[in-house]
C-alpha positions as CSV (number, residue, x, y, z in Angstrom):
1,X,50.6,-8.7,27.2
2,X,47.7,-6.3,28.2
3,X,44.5,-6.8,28.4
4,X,41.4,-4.0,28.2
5,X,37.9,-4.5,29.0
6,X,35.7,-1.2,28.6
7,X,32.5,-0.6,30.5
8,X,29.5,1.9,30.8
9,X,28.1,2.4,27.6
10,X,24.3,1.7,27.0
11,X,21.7,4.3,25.6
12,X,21.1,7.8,26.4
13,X,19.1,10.8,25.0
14,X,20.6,13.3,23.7
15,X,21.9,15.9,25.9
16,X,22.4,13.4,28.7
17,X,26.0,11.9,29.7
18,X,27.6,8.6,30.4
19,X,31.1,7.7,31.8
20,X,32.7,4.8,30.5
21,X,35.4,2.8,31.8
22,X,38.6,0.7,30.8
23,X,40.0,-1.6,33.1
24,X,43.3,-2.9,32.1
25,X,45.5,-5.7,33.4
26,X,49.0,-7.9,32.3
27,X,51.6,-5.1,32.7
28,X,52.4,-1.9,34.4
29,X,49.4,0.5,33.8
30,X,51.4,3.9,34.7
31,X,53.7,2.8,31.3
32,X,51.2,3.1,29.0
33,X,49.7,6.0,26.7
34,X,46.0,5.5,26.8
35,X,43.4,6.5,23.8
36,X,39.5,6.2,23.2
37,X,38.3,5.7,19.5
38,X,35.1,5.0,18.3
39,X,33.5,3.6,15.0
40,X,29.9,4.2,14.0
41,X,28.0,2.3,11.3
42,X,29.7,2.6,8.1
43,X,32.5,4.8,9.0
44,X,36.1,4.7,9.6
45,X,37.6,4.2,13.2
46,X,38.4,7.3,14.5
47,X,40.2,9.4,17.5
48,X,38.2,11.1,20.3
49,X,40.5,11.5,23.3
50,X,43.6,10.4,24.6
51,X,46.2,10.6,27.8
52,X,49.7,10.3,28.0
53,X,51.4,7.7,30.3
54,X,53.7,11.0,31.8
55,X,52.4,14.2,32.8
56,X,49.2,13.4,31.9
57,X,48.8,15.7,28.7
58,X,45.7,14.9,27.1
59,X,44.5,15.5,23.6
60,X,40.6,15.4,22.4
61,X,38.7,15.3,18.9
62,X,37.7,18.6,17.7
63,X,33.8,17.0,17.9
64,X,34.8,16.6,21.5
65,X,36.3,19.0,23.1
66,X,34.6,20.7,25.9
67,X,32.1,18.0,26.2
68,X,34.0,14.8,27.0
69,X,36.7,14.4,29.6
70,X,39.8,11.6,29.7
71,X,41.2,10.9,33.1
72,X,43.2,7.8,34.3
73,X,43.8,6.3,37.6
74,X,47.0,4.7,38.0
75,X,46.2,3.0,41.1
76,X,42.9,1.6,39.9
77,X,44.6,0.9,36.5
78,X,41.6,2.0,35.1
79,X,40.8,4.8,32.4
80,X,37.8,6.8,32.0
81,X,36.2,8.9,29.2
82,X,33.6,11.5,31.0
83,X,31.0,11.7,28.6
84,X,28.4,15.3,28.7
85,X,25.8,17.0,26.2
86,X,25.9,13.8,24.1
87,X,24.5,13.7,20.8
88,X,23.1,11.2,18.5
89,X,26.5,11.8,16.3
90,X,28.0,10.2,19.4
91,X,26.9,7.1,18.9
92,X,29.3,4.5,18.0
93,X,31.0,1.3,19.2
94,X,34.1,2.9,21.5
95,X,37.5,1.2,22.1
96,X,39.7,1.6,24.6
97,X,43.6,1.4,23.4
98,X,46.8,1.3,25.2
99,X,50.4,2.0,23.5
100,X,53.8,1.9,25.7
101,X,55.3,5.0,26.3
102,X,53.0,7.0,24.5
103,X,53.6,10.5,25.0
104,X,53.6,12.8,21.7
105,X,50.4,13.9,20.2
106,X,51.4,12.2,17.1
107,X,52.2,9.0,18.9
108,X,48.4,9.8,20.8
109,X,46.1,10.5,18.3
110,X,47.0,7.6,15.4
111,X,45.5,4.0,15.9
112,X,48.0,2.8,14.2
113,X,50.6,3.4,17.1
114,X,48.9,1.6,20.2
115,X,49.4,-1.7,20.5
116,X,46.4,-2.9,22.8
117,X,42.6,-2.5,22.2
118,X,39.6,-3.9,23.9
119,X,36.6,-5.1,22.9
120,X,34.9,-2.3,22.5
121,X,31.7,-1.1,23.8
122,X,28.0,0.9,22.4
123,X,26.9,4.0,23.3
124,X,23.7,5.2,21.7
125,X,22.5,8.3,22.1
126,X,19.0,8.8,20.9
127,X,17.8,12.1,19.5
């Protein structure tokens, strides 16, 4: 059993940043493929960033990429998402998610793979 508990979010203006956090506990932390999705009002879940439990390989949305950062600290079982030049598209309820093993892009980037979510948290980004 794993447990996630994410951390950070609040409101920003636009072009400011924010990091959140995901603390996890229950079961070996270094085992686990590690994601970030988010859900805005009305929408779909969706994928923004993700590490793998093994070489750390890390995949990001397309809206993403160069602006947010995914990192993980094994020791402090904790994962971050780094979040820079934020915009009011951004905002969103964000989830932490954990999967066993996960390692492929595939295996990364689907929800539907990981195993473990937390309760999510709100970053607003006002424009």
């Amino acid at each position: 059993q794993v447990q996630l508990v994410e951390s950070g979010g609040g409101l920003v203006q636009a072009g400011g940043s924010l990091r959140l956090s995901c603390a996890q506990s229950g079961r070996r932390f270094s085992n686990y493929g590690m994601g970030w999705f988010r859900q805005a009002p009305e929408k779909e879940r969706e994928f923004v960033a993700a590490i793998s439990w093994i070489g750390g390989f890390t995949y990001y949305a397309d809206s993403v990429k160069g602006r947010f950062t995914i990192s993980r600290d094994d020791a402090k079982r904790t994962l971050y998402l780094q979040m820079a030049s934020l915009k009011p598209d951004d905002t969103a309820v964000y989830y932490c998610a954990a999967q066993e093993s996960g390692h492929t892009k595939d295996e990364l980037t689907t929800a539907a793979h990981y195993t473990a979510w937390g309760q999510g948290i709100q970053v607003s980004v006002a424009s």
